[in-house]
C-alpha positions as CSV (number, residue, x, y, z in Angstrom):
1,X,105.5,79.2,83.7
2,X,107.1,82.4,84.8
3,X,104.9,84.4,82.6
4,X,101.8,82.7,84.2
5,X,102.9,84.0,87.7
6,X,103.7,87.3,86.1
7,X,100.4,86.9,85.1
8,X,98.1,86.3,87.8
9,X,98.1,89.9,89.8
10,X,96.7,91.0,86.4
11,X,94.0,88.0,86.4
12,X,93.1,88.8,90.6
13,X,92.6,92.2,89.6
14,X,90.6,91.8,86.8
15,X,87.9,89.7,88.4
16,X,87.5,91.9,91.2
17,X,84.0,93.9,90.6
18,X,84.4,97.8,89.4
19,X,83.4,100.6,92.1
20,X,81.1,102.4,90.8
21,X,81.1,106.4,91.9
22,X,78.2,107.4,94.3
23,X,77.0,110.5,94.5
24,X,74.1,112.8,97.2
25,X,72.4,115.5,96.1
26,X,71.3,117.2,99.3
27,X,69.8,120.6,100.9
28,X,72.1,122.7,104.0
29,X,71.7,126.1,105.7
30,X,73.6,128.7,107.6
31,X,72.3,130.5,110.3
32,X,72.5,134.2,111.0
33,X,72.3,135.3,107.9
34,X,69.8,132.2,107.1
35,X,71.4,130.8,104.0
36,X,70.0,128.0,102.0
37,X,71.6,125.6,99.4
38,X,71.2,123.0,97.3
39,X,74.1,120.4,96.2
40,X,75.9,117.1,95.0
41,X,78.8,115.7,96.6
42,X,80.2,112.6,96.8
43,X,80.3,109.5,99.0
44,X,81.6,106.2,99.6
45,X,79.8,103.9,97.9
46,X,78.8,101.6,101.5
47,X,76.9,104.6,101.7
48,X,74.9,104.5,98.6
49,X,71.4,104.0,98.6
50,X,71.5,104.5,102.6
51,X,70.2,108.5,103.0
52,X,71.4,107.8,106.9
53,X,74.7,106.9,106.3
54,X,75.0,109.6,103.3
55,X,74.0,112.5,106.0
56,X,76.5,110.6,108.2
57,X,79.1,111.3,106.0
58,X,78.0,114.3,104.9
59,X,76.5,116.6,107.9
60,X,81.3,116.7,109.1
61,X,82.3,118.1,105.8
62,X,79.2,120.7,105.4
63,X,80.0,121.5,109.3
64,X,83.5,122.4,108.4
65,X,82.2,124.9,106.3
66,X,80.0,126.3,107.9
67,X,76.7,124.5,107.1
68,X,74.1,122.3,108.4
69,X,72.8,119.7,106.5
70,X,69.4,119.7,106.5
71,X,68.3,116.7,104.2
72,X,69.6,113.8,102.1
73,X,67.6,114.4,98.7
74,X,68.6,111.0,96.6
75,X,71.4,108.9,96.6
76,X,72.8,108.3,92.9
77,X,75.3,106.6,90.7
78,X,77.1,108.6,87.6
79,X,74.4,108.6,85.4
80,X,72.5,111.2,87.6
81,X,75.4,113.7,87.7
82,X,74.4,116.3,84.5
83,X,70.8,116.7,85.4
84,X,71.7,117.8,88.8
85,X,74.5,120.4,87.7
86,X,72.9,123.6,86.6
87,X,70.6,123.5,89.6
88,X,73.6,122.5,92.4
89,X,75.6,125.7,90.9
90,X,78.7,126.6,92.8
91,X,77.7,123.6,95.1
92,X,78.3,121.2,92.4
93,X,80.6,118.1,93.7
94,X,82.4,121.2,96.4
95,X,81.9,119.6,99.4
């Protein structure tokens, strides 16, 4: 009985449903000199598949840097990470 109860946090755990990583791939600019990029960061996954709540989340942490964001591209899980790479550059997963 007492290695049932030792048991059960395990069980709990087990059956709750995996969080899967969510990623944006997005385009930002500076201003004065007029910079442009392209890159993939991630977010929270209540704001996967929602391009409003990605930029939401986004536009602070570009603004701390310096940039504005000027459009969500795609929201996307994992699996759309090493296509994106190359072309995100130094912008890959930074912000």
């Amino acid at each position: 009985m007492k290695q049932a109860l030792l048991a059960l946090p395990l069980l709990v755990l087990a059956a709750l449903p995996a969080q899967a990583a969510c990623y944006a791939d997005y385009k930002a600019k500076t201003d004065n000199p007029l910079r442009l990029h392209y890159g993939v960061a991630q977010i929270s996954d209540g704001a996967c598949g929602n391009r409003g709540a990605a930029a939401a989340e986004l536009s602070p942490r570009l603004a701390a840097g310096g940039w504005t964001l000027l459009d969500i591209v795609s929201t996307f899980g994992p699996e759309g990470l090493n296509e994106r790479r190359a072309d995100a550059g130094q912008f890959y997963l930074r912000f």
